[in-house]
C-alpha positions, -999 to +999 in steps of 0.1 A: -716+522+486-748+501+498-742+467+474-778+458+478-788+491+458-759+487+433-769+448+427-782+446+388-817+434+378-806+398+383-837+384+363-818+395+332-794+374+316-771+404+299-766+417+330-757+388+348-729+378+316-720+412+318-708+408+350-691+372+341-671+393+316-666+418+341-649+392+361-625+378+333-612+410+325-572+409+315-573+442+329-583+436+369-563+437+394-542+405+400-535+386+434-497+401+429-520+438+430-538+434+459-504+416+473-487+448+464-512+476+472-521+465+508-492+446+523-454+455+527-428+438+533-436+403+512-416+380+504-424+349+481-418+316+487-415+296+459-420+251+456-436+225+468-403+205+481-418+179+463-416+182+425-414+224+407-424+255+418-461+266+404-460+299+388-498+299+392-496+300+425-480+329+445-474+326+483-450+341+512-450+361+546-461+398+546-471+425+570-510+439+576-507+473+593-477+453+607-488+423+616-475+388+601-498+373+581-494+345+553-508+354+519-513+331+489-531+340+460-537+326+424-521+348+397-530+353+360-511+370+335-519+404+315-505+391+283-505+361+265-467+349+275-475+359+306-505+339+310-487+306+296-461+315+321-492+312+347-509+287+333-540+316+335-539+313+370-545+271+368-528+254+390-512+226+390-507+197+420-475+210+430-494+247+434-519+237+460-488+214+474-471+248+480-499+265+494-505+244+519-471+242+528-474+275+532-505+271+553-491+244+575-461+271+578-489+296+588-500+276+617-468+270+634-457+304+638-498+318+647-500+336+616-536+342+601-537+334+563-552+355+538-558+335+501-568+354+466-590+333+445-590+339+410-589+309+384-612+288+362-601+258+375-574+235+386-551+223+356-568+195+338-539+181+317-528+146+319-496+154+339-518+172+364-537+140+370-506+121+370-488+140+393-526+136+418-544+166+409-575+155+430-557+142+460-539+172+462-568+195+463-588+169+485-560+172+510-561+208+513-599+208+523-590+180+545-563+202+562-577+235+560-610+222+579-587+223+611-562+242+604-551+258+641-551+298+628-574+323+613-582+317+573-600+350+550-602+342+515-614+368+490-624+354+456-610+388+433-621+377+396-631+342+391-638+317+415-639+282+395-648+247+404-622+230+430-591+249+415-607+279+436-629+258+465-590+243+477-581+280+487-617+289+500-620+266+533-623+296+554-632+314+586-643+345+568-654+343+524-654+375+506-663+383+472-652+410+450-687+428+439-679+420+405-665+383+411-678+350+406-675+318+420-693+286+409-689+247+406-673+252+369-678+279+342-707+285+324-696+274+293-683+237+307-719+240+331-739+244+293-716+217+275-727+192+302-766+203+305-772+212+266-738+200+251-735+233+237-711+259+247-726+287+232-757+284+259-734+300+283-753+328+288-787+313+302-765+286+321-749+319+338-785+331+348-792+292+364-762+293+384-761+316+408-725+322+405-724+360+415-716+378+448-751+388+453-763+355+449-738+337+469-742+362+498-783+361+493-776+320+499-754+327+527-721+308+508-704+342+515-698+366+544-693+396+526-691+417+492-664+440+491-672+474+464-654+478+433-646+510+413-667+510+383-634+515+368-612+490+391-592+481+358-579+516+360-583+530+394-580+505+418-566+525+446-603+534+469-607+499+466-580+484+479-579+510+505-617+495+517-599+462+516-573+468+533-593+486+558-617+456+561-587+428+568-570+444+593-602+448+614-611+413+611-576+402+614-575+419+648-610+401+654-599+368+647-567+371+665-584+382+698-608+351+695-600+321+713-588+292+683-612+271+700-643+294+692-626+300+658-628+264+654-662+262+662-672+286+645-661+271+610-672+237+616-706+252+622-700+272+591-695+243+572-723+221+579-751+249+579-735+266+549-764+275+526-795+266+550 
């Protein structure tokens, strides 16, 4: 599929909340999915060794075309007890506490890490802030900025505020074609601007919060091509995914860290010029 002919007339506003909807669908495929369908051998590893173990948040070792790699992802629920269970895919401190343990883990034994994005933003609650909600995901950018092995992270659904930016300090950002990712949602991005909620539409046009916008401004490396009918027929997908992380997991693991290194600090200062 060539995405630049698929991309919808982005000067219109139903299209573009289309594809927000698109995104928020109960019905995509979840991290655990992708987990599931192009890895074998995983096994979750579950707390922070600090306070609880984040449901939110799922992480462990794993085999790509059998090599060792780390995934973590962010998981929603399909249901609603499953999405209280998850906190919809919101984590909490002790999630990102466990995925960079995880990530730390990564480093020690050379293992690239592969992260699934998909949440509307970290927890908010007062326990969350209690328990240093903010220093937690501060710390994660802080780490994974140097972080001595490959990183990929592929936003799958939504991509919100810093609940999703703690997992996307990477080497290589992909988007899902129907994904988004933004500074917050467009209804919180409307309350703010208009204080009014139901303006999420036009504020959804103003951000630029779509992969064809984010690779147009160069915050992405690439837009991986959905099914038209992912929510039931997932499977050419994943297969193009999983097709598209091994070869750049052999990539990066044939590069010297040191050019890897430089590489994403010169990512991260010219991202978007």
């Amino acid at each position: 599929m060539n995405i630049k002919e698929s991309k919808t007339d982005s000067t219109s506003t139903y299209d573009i909340w289309e594809h927000v909807t698109k995104s928020r669908s109960v019905n995509r495929p979840t991290s655990l999915d992708y987990i599931n369908s192009i890895f074998t051998n995983f096994i979750e590893f579950h707390g922070d060794r600090n306070y609880r173990d984040d449901k939110s948040i799922v992480g462990g070792i794993a085999l790509l075309d059998g090599m060792p790699v780390t995934v973590i992802g962010q998981q929603k629920g399909r249901n609603v007890e499953e999405n209280i269970e998850r906190n919809f895919g919101m984590a909490d401190p002790e999630g990102y506490r466990k995925s960079l343990r995880l990530m730390k883990q990564a480093e020690k034994f050379k293992r690239p890490i592969i992260c699934f994005v998909d949440t509307p933003g970290a927890a908010c609650g007062i326990g969350a802030e209690e328990r240093g909600q903010g220093h937690a995901i501060a710390t994660n950018l802080f780490e994974l900025s140097s972080l001595q092995t490959p990183i990929i992270s592929i936003v799958i659904g939504e991509g919100g505020s810093g609940g999703a930016l703690a997992l996307t300090i990477a080497d290589e950002i992909w988007m899902m074609q129907y994904s988004i990712y933004s500074i917050l949602s467009p209804e919180g991005f409307a309350t703010i601007l208009w204080k009014d909620s139901s303006k999420a539409k036009t504020a959804a046009e103003l951000m630029k919060l779509t992969s064809y916008d984010l690779l147009d401004l160069k915050i992405i490396d690439k837009i991986i091509p959905e099914e038209s009918d992912i929510e039931k027929n997932s499977d050419r997908t994943m297969s193009h995914l999983q097709a598209s992380l091994i070869q750049t997991v052999k990539s990066l693991k044939s590069t010297p860290m040191k050019n890897i290194m430089k590489k994403r600090y010169n990512k991260y200062r010219n991202i978007g010029v």
